[in-house]
C-alpha positions as CSV (number, residue, x, y, z in Angstrom):
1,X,8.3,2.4,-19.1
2,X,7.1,3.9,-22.4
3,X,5.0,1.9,-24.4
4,X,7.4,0.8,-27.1
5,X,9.6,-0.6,-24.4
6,X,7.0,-2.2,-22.2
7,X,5.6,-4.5,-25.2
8,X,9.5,-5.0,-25.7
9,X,10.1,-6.4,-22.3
10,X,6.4,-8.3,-22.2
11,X,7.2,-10.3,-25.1
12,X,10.2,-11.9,-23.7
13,X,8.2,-13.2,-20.7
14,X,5.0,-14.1,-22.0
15,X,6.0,-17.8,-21.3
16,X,5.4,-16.6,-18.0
17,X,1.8,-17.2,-18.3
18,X,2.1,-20.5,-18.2
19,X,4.1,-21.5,-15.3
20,X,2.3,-23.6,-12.5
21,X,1.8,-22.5,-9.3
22,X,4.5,-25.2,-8.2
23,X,6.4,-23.8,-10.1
24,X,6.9,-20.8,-8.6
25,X,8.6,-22.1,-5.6
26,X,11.5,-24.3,-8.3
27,X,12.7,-21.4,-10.2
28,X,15.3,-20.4,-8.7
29,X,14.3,-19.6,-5.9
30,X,14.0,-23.4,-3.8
31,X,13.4,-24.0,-0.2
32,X,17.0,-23.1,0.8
33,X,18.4,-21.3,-2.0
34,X,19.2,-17.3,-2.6
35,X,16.7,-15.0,-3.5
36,X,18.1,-11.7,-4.7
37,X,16.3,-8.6,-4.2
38,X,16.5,-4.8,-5.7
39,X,14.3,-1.9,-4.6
40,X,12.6,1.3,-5.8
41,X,12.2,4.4,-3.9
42,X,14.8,4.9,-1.1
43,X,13.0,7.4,1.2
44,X,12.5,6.5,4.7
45,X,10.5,3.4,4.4
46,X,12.2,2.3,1.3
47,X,16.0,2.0,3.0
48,X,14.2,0.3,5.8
49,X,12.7,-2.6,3.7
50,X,16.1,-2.8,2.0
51,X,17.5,-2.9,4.9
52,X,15.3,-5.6,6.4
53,X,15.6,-7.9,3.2
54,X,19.1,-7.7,3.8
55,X,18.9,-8.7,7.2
56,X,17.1,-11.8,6.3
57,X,18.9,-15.3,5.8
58,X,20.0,-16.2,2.2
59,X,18.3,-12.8,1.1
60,X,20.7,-10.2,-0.7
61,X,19.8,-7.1,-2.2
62,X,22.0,-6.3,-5.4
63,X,20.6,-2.6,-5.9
64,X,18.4,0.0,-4.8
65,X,17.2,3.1,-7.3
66,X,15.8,6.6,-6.4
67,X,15.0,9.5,-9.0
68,X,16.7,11.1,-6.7
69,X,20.3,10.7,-6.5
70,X,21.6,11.3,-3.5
71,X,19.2,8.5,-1.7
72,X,19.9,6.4,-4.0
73,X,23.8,6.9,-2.6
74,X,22.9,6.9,0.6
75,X,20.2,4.1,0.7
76,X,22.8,1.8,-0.9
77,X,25.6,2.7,1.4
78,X,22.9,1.8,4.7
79,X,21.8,-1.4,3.1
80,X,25.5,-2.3,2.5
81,X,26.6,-2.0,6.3
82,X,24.1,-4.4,7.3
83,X,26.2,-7.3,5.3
84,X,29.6,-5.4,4.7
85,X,28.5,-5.4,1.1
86,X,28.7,-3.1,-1.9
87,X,25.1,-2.1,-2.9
88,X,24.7,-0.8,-6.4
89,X,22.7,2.3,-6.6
90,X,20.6,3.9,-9.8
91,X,17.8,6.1,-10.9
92,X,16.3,4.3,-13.0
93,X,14.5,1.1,-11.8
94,X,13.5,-0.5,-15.2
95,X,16.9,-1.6,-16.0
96,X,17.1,-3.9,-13.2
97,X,14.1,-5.4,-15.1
98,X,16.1,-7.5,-17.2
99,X,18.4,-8.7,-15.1
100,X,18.0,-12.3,-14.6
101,X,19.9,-12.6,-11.3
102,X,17.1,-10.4,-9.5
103,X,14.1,-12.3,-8.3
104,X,12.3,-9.4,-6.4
105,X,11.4,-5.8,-7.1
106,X,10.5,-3.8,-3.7
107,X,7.8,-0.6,-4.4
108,X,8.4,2.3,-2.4
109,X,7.7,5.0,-4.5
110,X,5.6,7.8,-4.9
111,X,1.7,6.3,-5.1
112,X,1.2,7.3,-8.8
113,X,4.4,4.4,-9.5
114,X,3.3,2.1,-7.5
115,X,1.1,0.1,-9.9
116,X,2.6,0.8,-13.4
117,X,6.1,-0.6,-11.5
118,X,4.8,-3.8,-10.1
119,X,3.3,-4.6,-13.7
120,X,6.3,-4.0,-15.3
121,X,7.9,-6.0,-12.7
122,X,6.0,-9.3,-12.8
123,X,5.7,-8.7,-16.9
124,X,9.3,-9.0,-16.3
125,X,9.6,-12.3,-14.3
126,X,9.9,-10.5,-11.0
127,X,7.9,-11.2,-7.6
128,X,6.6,-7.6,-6.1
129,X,6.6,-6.2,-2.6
130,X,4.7,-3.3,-2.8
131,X,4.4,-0.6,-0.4
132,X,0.6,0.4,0.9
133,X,-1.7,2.0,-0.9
134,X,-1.3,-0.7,-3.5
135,X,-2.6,2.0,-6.6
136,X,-3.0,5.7,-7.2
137,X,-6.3,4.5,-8.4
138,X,-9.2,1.2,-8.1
139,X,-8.3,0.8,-12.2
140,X,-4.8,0.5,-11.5
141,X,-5.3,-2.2,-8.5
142,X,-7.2,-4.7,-11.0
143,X,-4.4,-4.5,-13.2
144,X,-2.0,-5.7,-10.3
145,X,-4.8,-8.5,-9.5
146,X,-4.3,-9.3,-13.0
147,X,-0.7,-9.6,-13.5
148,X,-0.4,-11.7,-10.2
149,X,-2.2,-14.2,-11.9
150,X,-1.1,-13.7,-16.0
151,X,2.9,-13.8,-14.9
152,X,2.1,-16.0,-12.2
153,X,4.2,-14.0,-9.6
154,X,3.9,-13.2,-5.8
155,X,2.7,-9.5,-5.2
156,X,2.8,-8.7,-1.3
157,X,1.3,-5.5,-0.1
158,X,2.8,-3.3,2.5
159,X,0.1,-4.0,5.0
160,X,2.1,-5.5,7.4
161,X,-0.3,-5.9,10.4
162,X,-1.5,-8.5,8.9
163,X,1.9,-10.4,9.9
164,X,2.0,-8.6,13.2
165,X,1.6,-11.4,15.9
166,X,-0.7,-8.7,18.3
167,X,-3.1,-8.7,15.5
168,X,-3.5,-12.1,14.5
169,X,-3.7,-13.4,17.3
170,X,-6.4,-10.9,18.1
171,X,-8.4,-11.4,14.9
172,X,-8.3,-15.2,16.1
173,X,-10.2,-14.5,18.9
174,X,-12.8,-12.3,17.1
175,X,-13.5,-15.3,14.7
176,X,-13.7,-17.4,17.6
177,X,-16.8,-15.2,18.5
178,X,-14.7,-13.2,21.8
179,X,-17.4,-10.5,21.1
180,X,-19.9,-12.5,19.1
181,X,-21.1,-11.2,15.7
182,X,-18.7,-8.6,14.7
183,X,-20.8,-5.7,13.1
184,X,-19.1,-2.4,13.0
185,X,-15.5,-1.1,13.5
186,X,-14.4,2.0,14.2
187,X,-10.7,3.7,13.0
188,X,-9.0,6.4,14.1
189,X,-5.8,8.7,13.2
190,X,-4.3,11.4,15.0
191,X,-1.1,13.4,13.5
192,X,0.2,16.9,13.6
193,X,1.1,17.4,10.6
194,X,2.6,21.1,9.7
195,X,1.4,23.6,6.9
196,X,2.7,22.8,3.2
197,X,3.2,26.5,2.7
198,X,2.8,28.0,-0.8
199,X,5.5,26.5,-3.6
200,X,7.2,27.8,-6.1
201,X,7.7,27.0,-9.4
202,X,11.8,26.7,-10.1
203,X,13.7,24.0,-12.0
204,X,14.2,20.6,-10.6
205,X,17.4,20.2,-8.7
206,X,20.6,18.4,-10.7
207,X,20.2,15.0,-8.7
208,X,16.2,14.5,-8.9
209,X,15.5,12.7,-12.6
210,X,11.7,14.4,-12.5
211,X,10.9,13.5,-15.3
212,X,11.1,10.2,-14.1
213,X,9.6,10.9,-10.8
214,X,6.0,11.9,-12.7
215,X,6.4,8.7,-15.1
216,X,2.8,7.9,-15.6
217,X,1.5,10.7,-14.1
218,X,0.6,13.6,-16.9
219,X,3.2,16.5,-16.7
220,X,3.4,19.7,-14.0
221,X,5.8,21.7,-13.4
222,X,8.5,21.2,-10.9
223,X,7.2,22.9,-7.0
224,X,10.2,23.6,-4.6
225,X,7.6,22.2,-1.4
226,X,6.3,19.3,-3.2
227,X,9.2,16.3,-3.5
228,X,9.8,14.2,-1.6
229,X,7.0,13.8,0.7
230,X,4.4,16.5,0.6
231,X,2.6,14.8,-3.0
232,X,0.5,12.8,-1.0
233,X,-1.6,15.4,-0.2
234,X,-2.2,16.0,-4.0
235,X,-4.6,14.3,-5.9
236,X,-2.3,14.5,-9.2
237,X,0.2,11.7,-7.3
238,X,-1.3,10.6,-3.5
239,X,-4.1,9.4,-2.2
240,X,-4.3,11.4,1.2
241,X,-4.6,10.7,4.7
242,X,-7.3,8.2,3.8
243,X,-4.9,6.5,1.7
244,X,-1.4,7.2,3.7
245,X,-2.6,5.6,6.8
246,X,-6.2,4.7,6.6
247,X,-5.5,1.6,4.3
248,X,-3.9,0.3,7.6
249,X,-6.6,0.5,9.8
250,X,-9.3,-0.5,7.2
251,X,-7.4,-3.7,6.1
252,X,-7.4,-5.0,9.8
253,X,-11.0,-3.7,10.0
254,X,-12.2,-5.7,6.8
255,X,-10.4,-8.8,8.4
256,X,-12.3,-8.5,11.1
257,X,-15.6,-8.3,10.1
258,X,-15.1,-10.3,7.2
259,X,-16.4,-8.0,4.5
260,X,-14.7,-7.7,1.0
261,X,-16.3,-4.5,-1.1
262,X,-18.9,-2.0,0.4
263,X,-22.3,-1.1,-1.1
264,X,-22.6,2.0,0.1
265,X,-19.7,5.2,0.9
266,X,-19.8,8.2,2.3
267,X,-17.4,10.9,3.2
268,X,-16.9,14.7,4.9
269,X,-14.3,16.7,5.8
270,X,-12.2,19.7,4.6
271,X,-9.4,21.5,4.7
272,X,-9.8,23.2,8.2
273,X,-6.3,23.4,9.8
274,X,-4.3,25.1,7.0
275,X,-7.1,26.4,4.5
276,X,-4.7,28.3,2.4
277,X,-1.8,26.3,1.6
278,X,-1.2,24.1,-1.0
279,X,-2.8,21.1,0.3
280,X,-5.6,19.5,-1.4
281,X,-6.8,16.7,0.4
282,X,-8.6,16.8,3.6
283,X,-6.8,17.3,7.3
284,X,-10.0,16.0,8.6
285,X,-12.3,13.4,7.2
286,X,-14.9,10.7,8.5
287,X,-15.5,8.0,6.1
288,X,-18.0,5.7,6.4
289,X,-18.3,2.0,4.9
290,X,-21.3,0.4,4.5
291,X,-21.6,-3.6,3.5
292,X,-24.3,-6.6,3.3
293,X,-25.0,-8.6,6.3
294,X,-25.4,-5.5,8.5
295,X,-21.9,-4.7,8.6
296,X,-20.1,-1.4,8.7
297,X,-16.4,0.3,9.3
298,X,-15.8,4.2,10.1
299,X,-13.1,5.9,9.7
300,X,-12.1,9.8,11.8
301,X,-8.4,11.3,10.9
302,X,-7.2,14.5,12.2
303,X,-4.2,15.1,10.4
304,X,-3.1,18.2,11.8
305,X,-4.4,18.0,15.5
306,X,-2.8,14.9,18.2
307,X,-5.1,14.6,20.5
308,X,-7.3,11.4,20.7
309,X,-10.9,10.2,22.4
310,X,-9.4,8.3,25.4
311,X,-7.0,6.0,25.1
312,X,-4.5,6.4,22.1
313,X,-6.5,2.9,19.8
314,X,-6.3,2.9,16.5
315,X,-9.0,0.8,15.7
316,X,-12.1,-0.4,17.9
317,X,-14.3,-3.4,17.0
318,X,-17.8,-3.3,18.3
319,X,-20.0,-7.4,18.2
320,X,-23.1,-8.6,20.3
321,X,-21.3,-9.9,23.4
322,X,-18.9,-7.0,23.8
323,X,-16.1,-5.2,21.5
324,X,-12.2,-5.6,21.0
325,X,-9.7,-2.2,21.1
326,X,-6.5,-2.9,18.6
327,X,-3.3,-0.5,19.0
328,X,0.1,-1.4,17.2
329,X,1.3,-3.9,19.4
330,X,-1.9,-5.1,21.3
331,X,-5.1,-6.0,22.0
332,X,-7.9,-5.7,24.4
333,X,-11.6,-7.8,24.6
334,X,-14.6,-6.6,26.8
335,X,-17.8,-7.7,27.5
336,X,-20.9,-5.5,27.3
337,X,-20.4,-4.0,30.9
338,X,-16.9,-3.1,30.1
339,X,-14.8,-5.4,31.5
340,X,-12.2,-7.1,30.1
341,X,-12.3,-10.4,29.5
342,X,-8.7,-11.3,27.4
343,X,-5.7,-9.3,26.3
344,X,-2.8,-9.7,24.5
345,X,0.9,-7.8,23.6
346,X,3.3,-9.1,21.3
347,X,5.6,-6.9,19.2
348,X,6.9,-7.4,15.8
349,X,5.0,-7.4,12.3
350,X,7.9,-5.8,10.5
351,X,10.0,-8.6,9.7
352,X,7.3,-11.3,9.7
353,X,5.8,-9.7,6.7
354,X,8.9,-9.8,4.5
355,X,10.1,-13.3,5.5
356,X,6.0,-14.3,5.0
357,X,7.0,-13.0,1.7
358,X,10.0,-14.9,1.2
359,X,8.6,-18.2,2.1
360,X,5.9,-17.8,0.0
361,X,8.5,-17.5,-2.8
362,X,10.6,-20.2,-1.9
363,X,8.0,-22.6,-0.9
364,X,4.6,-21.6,-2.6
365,X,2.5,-20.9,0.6
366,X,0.1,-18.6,1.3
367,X,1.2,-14.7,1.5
368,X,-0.6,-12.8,4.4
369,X,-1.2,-9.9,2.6
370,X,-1.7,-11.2,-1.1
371,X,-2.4,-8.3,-3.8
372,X,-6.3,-9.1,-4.0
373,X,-7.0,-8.7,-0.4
374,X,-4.4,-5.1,-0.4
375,X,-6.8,-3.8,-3.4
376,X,-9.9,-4.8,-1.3
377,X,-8.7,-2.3,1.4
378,X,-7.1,0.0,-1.1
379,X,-10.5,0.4,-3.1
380,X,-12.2,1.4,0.5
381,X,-9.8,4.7,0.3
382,X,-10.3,4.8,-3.0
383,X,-13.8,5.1,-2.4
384,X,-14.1,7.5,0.2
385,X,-11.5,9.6,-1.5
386,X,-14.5,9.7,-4.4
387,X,-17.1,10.3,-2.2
388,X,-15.2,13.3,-0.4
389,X,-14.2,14.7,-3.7
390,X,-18.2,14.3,-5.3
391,X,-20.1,15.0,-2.1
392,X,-22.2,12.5,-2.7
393,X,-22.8,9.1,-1.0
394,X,-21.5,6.6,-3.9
395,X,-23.6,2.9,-4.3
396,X,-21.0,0.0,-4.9
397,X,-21.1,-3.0,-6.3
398,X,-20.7,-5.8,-3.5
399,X,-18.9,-8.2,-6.0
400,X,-16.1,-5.7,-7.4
401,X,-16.4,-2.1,-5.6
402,X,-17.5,-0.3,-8.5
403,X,-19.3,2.7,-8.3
404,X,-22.9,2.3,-9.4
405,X,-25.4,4.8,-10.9
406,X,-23.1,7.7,-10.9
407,X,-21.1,8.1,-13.9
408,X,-19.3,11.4,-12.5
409,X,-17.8,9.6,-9.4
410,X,-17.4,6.5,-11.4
411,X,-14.8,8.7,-14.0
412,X,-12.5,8.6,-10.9
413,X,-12.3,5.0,-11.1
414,X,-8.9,5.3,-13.1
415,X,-6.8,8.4,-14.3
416,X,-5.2,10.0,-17.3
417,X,-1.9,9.0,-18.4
418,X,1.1,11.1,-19.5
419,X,0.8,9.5,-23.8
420,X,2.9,6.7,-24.4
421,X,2.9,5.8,-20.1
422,X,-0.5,3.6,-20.2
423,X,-0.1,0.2,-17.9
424,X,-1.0,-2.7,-20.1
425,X,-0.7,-6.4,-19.2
């Protein structure tokens, strides 16, 4: 929103401020009453956490917005078959903003949105589920932290493992001390992701609003390869590999070592697989994640090449008395000789997240994914993003994340804005 019309809608809710935390759960929103949703950014995962809200008792979404029209159409007509309802459908999110009826705004935009929308959003009066990475930037994730707590709202990030029964009950069993002092975990992602190719520079098509698609982001011209999926491999609006998927695999990794902020990052990789297309983020990277106590987290992505080390875990967690493999839906405990020694499978994660969400709403309990803990893991890409992008291995500040004694790296901390698109509380 520009400027002018962000102090505009701020002012109206700067009562917010002073609600309780009780009070959250009584407005409007009580143990058994309706809570009414809308959503932002109807790709793929956006229609299907539409869709899931819908699905959810005494949940209804009233309407669904894409800068690009035609999912906004057809997001709105898939969310409607789930209840034989009429969906409305928009571009622009911000006017659902003032509409009182809507206690929830859903974030599953581009990256560079994601931030300046859930702001707006709680400025607005509005609890926030916001898709994973939680920011384009660390800068931006502070000022989520902070509006969770000025407006007093519920901000949920999209790292749903943490709701996914596999994992917490496997995270249980490292705190229990399965594998004894949990020191060092190791991630892993595999894709095969094709080429970009080379765009071209043409006008934006009649149903994309672009200018509303950059928003915050400073202007470039339209690219015919770029919208609607292939910005995340640009620095200008994503976050990479590191941030696409890797934000997944560190969160679970952070729970289970019980770290919070690194003191030390370091990252390699390149651009080996399709040198010469218009990718700029890396098809291949190891990061590596160093914190006190003797603790550390890795993470290897191949982008562009399927094949994995053994068996196909994402994430491997390595203690004194043995280690702990984690895939989607399960999870497996050795001792030091190899054997295992406890298992478990359970499926779901999905919808335990968003009604997580919703009870936290209704009844002011905890969220499993609250917006400090998602820009914990978020500043870990964050970081290695900066330390892939310097070359250099970045010191950190163990109470905040902040880059330390290197005022080049630390410039990447936030971003420039397009004038007049500046998030402010």
């Amino acid at each position: 929103m520009k400027r002018r019309n962000f102090t505009k809608c701020t002012a109206g809710t700067a009562a917010l401020s002073a609600l309780s935390k009780t009070s959250i759960a009584q407005q409007a929103t009580g143990a058994n009453e309706k809570i009414v949703v809308a959503a932002m950014g109807m790709g793929g995962r956006g229609t299907q956490l539409a869709t899931g809200f819908e699905s959810l008792d005494n949940v209804e979404v009233k309407a669904v917005f894409d800068v690009d029209k035609t999912r906004a159409e057809g997001a709105a007509a898939s969310v409607g078959n789930v209840n034989n309802r009429t969906i409305e459908s928009g571009q622009d999110f911000r006017k659902i903003l003032e509409d009182k009826d809507v206690d929830v705004l859903v974030i599953a935009s581009s990256n560079h949105w994601h931030a300046p929308a859930a702001v707006m959003a709680a400025a607005a009066g509005k609890h926030v589920y916001v898709e994973k990475p939680c920011s384009h930037n660390p800068r931006e994730g502070e000022l989520m932290v902070a509006a969770a707590r000025k407006y007093d709202r519920r901000i949920q990030h999209g790292t749903q493992r943490r709701s996914r029964p596999s994992v917490v009950e496997g995270l249980a069993r490292l705190k229990e001390g399965a594998i004894g002092r949990v020191y060092y975990a190791k991630c892993y992602y595999r894709g095969k992701r094709p080429s970009l190719g080379t765009g071209k520079e043409t006008p934006p098509p009649d149903y994309l609003d672009y200018e509303l698609w950059q928003g915050p982001a400073p202007r470039r011209p339209y690219l015919d390869n770029r919208i609607h999926y292939n910005w995340h491999w640009h620095w200008h609006w994503g976050n990479g590999e590191l941030g696409n998927n890797g934000v997944h695999h560190v969160d679970i990794a952070r729970a289970g070592l019980e770290v919070d902020y690194p003191i030390q990052v370091a990252s390699s990789g390149g651009r080996y697989r399709y040198p010469d297309d218009d990718q700029q983020t890396p098809d291949t990277q190891d990061a590596i994640f160093k914190f006190e106590g003797g603790k550390s987290i890795a993470w290897e992505a191949l982008s562009c090449h399927p094949q994995w080390p053994g068996k196909k875990n994402d994430l491997w967690f390595y203690g004194t008395e043995g280690s702990a493999a984690f895939t989607g839906t399960s999870y497996q405990i050795f001792d030091l000789d190899g054997k295992s020694i406890g298992d478990g499978k359970k499926h779901g994660g999905e919808k335990e997240h968003l009604v997580n969400f919703v009870d936290s709403i209704r009844n002011d309990t905890p969220l499993n994914a609250e917006i400090e803990e998602g820009h914990k893991s978020t500043v870990l890409c964050h970081l290695g993003n900066i330390a892939y992008r310097t070359g250099r291995t970045l010191s950190c500040d163990p109470t905040n994340g902040k880059i330390i004694n290197d005022p080049e790296a630390a410039k990447f901390w936030t971003r420039d804005y397009e004038q007049g698109w500046e998030i402010a509380l």
